[in-house]
C-alpha positions as CSV (number, residue, x, y, z in Angstrom):
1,X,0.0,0.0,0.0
2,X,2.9,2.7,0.5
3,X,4.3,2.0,-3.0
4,X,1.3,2.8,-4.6
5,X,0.3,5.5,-1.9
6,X,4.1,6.9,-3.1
7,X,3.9,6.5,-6.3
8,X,0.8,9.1,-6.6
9,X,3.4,11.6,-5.4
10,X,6.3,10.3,-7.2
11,X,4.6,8.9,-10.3
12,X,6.4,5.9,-11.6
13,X,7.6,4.6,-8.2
14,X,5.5,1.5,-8.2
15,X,7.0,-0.6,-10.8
16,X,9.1,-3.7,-11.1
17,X,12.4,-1.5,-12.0
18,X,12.2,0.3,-8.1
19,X,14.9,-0.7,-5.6
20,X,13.8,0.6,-2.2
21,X,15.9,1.4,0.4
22,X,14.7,0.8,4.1
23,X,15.6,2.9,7.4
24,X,17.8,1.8,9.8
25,X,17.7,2.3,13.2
26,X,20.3,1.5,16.0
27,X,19.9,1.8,19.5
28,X,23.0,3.0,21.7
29,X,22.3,2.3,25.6
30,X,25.5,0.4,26.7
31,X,27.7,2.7,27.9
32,X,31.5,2.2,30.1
33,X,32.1,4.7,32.7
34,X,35.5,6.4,31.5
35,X,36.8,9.6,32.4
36,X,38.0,12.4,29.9
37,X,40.5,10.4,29.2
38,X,38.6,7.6,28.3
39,X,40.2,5.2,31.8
40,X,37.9,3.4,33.1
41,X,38.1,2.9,36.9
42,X,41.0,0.6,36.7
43,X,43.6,2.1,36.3
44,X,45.4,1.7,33.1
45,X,42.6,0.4,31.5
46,X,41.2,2.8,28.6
47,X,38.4,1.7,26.7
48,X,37.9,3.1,23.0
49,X,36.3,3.0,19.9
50,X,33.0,1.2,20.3
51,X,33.6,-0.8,22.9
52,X,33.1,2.1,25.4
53,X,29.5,2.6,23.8
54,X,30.2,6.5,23.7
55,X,31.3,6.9,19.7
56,X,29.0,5.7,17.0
57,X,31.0,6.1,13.7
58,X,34.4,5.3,12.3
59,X,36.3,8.8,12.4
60,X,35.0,8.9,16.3
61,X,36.6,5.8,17.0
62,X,40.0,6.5,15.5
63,X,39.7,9.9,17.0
64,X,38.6,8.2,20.4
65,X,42.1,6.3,19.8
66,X,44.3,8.8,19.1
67,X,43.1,10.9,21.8
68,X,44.2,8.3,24.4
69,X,47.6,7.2,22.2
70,X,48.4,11.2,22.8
71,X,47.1,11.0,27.0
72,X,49.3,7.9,27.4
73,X,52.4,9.2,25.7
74,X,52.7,12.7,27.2
């Protein structure tokens, strides 16, 4: 029923030739307690990327990483 419901506002969507695409949705809730330097409470321990449940793409998991690579070797 949406196809044809779109395709009186797109005209032409509802035909053997259309590839639809479907939403994703992702749900983030797990979560490591770090500090701003991304240690957890044991000492030592730093959790990044998306392990720590705090970034949710690719360039805020390498930044995550070098952030820490810079904290531990200053």
């Amino acid at each position: 029923e949406m196809i044809y419901a779109l395709d009186k506002v797109a005209p032409g969507t509802a035909n053997d030739d259309t590839l639809l695409y479907g939403v994703e949705v992702k749900f983030y809730n797990m979560e490591v307690e770090v500090d701003e330097n991304l240690e957890s409470c044991r000492k030592g321990l730093y959790v990044i990327g998306d392990g720590s449940g705090i970034t949710h793409s690719l360039s805020h998991a390498s930044a995550s990483g070098i952030h820490v690579a810079r904290k531990i070797t200053s």
